[in-house]
N, C-alpha and C positions, 0 to 999 in steps of 0.2 A: 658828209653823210647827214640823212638828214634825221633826227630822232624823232619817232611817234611818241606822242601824248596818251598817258596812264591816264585813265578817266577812273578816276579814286573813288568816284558816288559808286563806282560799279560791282566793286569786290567789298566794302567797308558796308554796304545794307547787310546783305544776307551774312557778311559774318557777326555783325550784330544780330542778328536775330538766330542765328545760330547759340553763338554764348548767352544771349537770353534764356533758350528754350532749356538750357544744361540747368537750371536752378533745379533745388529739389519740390520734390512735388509731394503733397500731404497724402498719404494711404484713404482710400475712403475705408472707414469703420465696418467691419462684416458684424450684422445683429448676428450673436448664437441665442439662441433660445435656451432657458433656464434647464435643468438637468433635472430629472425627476427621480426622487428619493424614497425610500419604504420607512415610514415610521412607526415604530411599536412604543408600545407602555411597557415597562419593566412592572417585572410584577418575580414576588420573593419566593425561590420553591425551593423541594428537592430536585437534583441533578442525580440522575443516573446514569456510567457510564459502563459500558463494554464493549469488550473486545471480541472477534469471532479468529481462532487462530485454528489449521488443523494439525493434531498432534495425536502420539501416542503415548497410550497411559502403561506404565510397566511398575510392579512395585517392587518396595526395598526392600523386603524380605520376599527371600521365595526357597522354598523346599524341595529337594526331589526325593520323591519317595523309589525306592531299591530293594529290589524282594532279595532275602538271605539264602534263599530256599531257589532250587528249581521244578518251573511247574507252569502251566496255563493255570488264568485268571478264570471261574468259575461263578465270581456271585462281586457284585461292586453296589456296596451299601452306600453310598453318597454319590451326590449331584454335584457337576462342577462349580464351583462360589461359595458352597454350602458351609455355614459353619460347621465344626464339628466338637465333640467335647473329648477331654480325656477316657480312653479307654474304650470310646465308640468303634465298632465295628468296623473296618473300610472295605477289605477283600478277601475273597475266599477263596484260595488256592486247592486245585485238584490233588485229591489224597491218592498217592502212588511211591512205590518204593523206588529211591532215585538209585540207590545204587544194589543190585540184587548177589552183590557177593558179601554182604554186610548180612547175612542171612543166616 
């Protein structure tokens, strides 16, 4: 039998140049362009801060007024909010005899 001859130039080039080309290779550099910044002068003040919230206002004290008497309201001397002083007027209950066996 007869053996063929391996021509060794033929396979041994390009895998040289194969294993050459695997080296690493340097990144080319990307320019970024500088970043543009706002600069102010400090300067020393007042701060005022607030808040906007929506809420309701209801207060800690609160009275109900309760006629002892019965009868339609007739005459209302105060305004709702209105301060009022001791002794002041508020309502004027219609004059009728509530019960007619007390006669």
């Amino acid at each position: 039998m007869a053996r063929k001859k391996i021509n060794a130039g033929g396979w041994i080039i390009p895998m040289a140049l194969l294993i050459a080309s695997c080296g690493d290779k340097q990144p080319t550099p990307q320019i970024i362009p500088p970043t543009s910044v706002a600069v102010y002068t400090v300067q020393e003040g007042n701060a005022s801060y607030y808040d906007e919230y929506p809420a309701t206002v209801t207060p800690l004290n609160q009275v109900d007024i309760r006629p002892q008497v019965a009868g339609y309201i007739t005459g209302l001397f105060f305004k709702d909010g209105q301060h009022i002083l001791r002794g002041q007027k508020l309502y004027e209950i219609e004059q009728h005899i509530s019960n007619p066996w007390l006669i």
